[in-house]
C-alpha positions, 0 to 999 in steps of 0.5 A: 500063107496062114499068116498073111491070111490071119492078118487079112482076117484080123484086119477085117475083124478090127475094121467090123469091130470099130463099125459096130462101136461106132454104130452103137447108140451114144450115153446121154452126158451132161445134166440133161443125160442124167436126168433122163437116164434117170427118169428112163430106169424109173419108168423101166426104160429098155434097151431097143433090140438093135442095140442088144444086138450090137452090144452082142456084136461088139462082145463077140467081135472082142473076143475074135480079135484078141484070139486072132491077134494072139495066134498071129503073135504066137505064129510069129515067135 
């Protein structure tokens, strides 16, 4: 019962974790990327409040996952 309820709940935590990475804003690539990226530090570019609160999100979806997924090794041994 605690095993399967951990692989739903490690399941679940994966499927969070790839949708906040996926919502996360894109780094601009190319030249065009480095020159505004540039411009951005220059002028005190900021990050917007959702992606503060993403990065955070992902930071501690991380952590959830690796301690879920090392209980679910640990139990099955």
């Amino acid at each position: 019962m605690l095993l399967n309820s951990l692989m739903i709940l490690d399941a679940v935590i994966s499927l969070a974790l790839i949708a906040v990475v996926v919502l996360q804003s894109g780094k601009s690539a190319g030249l065009s990327g480095s020159i505004a990226g540039g411009a951005e530090t220059i002028f005190g570019g900021k990050k917007k409040g959702l992606d503060v609160l993403l990065a955070k999100a992902t930071m501690i979806l991380g952590v959830l996952f690796g301690v879920v997924t090392l209980a679910l090794v640990k139990l099955t041994q």
